[in-house]
N, C-alpha and C positions, 0 to 999 in steps of 0.2 A: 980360641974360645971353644968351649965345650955346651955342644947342647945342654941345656937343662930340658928335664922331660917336666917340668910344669909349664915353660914358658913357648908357649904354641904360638901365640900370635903378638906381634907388635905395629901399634900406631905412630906415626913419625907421623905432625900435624904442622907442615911448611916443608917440602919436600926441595927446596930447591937449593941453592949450594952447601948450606952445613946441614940439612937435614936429608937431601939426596947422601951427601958426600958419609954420613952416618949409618946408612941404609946398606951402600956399598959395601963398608967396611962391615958392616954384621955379615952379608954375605959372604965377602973375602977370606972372615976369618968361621966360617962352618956353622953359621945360624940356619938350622932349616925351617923354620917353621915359617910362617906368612908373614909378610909386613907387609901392610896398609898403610897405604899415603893419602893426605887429605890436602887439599890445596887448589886453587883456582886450576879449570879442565886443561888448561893449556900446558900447565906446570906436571899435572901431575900424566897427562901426554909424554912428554919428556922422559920423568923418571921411571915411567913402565917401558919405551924403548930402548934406555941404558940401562934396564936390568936393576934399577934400586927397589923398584915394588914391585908388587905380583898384582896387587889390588889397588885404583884408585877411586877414590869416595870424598863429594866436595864436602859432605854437610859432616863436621866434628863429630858431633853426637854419635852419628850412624857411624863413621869411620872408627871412629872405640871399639861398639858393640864386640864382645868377645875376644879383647885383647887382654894380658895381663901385666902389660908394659905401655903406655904412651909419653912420647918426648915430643914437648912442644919444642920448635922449633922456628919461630915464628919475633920478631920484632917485643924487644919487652915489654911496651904497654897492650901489645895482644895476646899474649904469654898472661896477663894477668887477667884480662877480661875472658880468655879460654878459661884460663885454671876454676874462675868463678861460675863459669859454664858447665861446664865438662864434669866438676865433683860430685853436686848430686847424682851424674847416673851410671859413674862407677865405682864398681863393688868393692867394700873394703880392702882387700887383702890386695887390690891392683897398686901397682906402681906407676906417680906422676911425680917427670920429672921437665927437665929443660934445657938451653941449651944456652940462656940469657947470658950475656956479657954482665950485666948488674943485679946484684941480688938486695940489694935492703929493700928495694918497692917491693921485691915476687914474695921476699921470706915474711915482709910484714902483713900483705895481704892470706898468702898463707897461714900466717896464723889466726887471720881473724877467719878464713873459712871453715 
């Protein structure tokens, strides 16, 4: 994977085995830029001693701030209550995405957001 020089920071919001295990793998494969993990303190303990984040931050909102990428990662019915959280206060041009096993509930709520 090739750095892009837009994409400086990313949120991975449920950091524990598929969104740890995604964090990794940005690393593994030459992301340098910061990833921020959001997730109960214990969790996100965890994936800053294995090296999946640099930053961890429990409150969503704040764990965004200045990312141009966030992947919930998180159980689908909180995957959708984030996405309706989270939209107003990132910036257009950001990317949200997910990590959900089922999409007709995420893509039909998304559309209504």
């Amino acid at each position: 994977m090739t750095q892009s020089a837009s994409i400086r920071q990313i949120t991975i919001i449920g950091t524990g085995l598929i969104g740890g295990s995604f964090a990794l793998a940005l690393r593994k494969h030459g992301f340098r830029g910061q990833i921020v993990g959001c997730d109960q303190p214990k969790v996100l303990a965890r994936a800053k001693r294995i090296g999946a984040i640099h930053v961890g931050i429990s409150d969503p909102i704040k764990a965004c701030n200045g990312s141009e990428v966030v992947v919930l990662a998180t159980p689908v019915g909180t995957i959708i209550e984030l996405m309706e959280r989270l939209a107003p206060h990132l910036p257009s041009e950001a990317l949200l995405t997910d990590v959900g096993s089922t999409k007709a509930q995420i893509l039909s709520r998304a559309q209504k957001s």
